[in-house]
Structure formats: C-alpha cells, structure tokens
C-alpha positions in Angstrom: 100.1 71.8 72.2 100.3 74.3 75.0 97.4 75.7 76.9 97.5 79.1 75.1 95.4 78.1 72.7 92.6 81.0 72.4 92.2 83.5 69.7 90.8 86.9 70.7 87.1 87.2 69.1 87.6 91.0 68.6 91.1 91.4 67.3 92.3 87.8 65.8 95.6 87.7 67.7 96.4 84.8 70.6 95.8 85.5 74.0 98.6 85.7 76.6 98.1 83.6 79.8 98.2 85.3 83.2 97.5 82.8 85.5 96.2 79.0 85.0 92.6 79.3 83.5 93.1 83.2 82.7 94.2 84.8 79.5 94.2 88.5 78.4 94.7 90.4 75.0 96.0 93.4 74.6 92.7 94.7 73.0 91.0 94.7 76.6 89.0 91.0 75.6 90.0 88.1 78.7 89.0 84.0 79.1 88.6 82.8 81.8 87.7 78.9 82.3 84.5 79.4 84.1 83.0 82.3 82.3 84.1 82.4 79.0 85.1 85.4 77.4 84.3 88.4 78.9 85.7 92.8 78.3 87.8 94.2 81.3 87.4 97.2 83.3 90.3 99.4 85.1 88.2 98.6 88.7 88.8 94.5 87.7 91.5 93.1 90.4 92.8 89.4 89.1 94.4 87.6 91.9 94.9 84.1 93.4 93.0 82.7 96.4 94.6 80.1 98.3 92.3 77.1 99.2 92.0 73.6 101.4 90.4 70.6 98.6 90.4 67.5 100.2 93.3 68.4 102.5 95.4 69.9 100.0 95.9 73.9 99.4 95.3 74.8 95.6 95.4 77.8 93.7 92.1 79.1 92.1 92.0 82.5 90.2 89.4 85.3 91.6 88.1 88.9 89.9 87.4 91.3 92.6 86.7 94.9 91.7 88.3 97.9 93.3 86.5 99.2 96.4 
C-alpha cells in the first residue's frame, strides 16, 4: 500500500500528498505527521528545510506564515 492513505475528516475523499509527511484536500483540511490534521489559511507557506542529522543533510517539511 502506498503512503497516501488518509481520508479527509470533512469531505470523505483521499488526500493528495505534497511532500513526505504532508497531504492536502481540496476542501482546505491538511495532515501533517507531527500535528495531525489541521484547516489551512492563505498566509500558510509549506516548504522544505534542508538539515545536518548525524552527518547527513535530510529534508524535513516546515509551515511558515506569510510576513
């Protein structure tokens, strides 16, 4: 099975993935792995951070808000 498993809560339908740990619907509802689902705003930015773990660079997805 492939990681697009969730079902919206509002609407029903499955959830698209954006980036790893980060799905939207089209309804306005998104998942993300560390906060669960939560409604976006139009100021919501979604972006990737690059990071150093243990001497390797990884990927981890932020939310920052429009200044």
């Amino acid at each position: 099975m492939g990681s697009n498993n969730k079902i919206c809560p509002d609407c029903g339908k499955k959830m698209k993935q954006q980036f790893i740990g980060l799905q939207h619907c089209k309804c306005g509802i998104s998942w993300k792995k560390d906060i669960g689902y939560f409604e976006r705003t139009s100021d919501m930015i979604f972006a990737l951070e690059r990071q150093t773990i243990n001497g390797k660079i990884k990927q981890r997805t932020i939310i920052q808000s429009k200044k």
